[in-house]
N, C-alpha and C positions, 0 to 999 in steps of 0.2 A: 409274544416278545421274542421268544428265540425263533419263532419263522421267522418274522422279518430279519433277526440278525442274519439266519440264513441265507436269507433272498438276497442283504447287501452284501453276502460275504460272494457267492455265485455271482453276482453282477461285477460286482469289481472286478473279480479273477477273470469273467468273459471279456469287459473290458478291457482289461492289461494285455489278455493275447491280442486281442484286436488291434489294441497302440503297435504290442512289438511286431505285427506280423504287417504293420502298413508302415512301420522305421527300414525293416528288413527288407522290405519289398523298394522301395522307395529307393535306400543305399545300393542295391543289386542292379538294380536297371538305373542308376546315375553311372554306375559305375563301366558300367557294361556300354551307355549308349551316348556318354559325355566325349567331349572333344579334349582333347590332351591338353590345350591350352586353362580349361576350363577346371582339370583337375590339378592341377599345378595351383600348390601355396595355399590352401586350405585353412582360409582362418589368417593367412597373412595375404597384408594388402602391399604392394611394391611401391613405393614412394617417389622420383623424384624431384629434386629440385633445379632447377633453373633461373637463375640471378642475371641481371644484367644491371653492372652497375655503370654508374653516369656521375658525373662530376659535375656538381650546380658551381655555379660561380656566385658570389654576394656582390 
């Protein structure tokens, strides 16, 4: 029982490095290899709007 606790606790922790070291990698070469327009507004999206109105007659 406590090996296996062991074993999950080891695999988790290899696992977690593994997540942050391919977050880290990933954000580093976006950063490094993205185009300016691409890293502008992160999370925000630019909206406009465009109306044209018209006058119905009855």
């Amino acid at each position: 029982m406590i090996q296996n606790m062991m074993m999950n606790m080891i695999v988790i922790g290899i696992s977690s490095v593994a997540v942050g070291v391919a977050v880290s990698t990933f954000k580093h070469y976006y950063e490094k290899y993205a185009e300016i327009d691409d890293m502008k507004n992160i999370g925000i999206q630019e909206v406009v709007l465009v109306t044209e109105t018209t006058e119905v007659g009855e």
